[in-house]
C-alpha positions as a LaTeX table, in Angstrom:
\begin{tabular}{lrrr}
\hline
Residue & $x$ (\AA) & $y$ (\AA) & $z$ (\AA) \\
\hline
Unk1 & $-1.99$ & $-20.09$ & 111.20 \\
Unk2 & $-2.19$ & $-22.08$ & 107.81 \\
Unk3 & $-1.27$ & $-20.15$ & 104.46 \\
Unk4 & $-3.77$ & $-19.74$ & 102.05 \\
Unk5 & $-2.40$ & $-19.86$ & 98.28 \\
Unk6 & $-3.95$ & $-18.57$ & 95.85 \\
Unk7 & $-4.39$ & $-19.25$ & 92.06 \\
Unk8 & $-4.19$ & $-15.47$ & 90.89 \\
Unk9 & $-2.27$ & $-15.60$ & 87.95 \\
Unk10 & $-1.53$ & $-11.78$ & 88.32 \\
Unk11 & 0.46 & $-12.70$ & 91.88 \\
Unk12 & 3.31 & $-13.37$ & 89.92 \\
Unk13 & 2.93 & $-10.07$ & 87.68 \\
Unk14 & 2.85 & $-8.02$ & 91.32 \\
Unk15 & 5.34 & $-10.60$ & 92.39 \\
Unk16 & 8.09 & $-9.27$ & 89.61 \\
Unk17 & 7.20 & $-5.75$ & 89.29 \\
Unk18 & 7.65 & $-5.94$ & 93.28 \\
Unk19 & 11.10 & $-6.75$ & 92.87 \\
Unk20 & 12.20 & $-4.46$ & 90.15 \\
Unk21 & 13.88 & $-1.32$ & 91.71 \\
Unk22 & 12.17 & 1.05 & 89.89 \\
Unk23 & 9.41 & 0.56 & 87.23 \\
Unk24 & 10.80 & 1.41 & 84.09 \\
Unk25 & 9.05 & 1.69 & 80.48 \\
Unk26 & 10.33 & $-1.71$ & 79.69 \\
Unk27 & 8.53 & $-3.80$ & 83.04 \\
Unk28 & 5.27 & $-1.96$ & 81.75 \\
Unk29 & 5.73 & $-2.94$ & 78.00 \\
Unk30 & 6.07 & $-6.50$ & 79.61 \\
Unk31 & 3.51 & $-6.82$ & 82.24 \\
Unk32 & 0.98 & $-4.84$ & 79.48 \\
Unk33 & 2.21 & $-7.74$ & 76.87 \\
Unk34 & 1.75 & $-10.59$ & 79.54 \\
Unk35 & $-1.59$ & $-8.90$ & 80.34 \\
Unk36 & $-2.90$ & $-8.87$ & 76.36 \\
Unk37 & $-1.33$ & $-12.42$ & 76.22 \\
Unk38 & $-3.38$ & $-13.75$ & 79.27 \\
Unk39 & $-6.77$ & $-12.13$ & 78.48 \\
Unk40 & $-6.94$ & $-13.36$ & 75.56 \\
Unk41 & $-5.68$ & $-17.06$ & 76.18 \\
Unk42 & $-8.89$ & $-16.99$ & 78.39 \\
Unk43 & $-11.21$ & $-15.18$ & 76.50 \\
Unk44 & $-10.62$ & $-17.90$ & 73.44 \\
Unk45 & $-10.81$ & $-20.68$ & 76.93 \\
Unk46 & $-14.07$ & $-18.85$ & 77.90 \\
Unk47 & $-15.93$ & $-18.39$ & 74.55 \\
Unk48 & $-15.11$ & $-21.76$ & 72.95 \\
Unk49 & $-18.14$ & $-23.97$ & 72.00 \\
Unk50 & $-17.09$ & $-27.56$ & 72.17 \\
Unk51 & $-20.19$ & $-28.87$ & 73.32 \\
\hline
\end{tabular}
């Protein structure tokens, strides 16, 4: 059976909070500041006009 992989950039935010223990305030602070950080490096990807 061949393995699919996929380009879901939030596999390797499940992938990390998978392996901490226990999900403290500081993993969330981090995965919500990765989150912010992503969205909006595509949003500026997605809404720039260079044509």
């Amino acid at each position: 059976m061949p393995i699919i992989v996929a380009l879901d950039p939030f596999d390797a935010i499940l992938t990390v909070a998978r392996h901490t223990p226990m999900p403290t305030l500081n993993s969330y602070i981090i995965i919500s500041i990765l989150l912010t950080a992503g969205s909006t490096f595509y949003a500026l990807l997605t809404f720039a006009k260079d044509e």
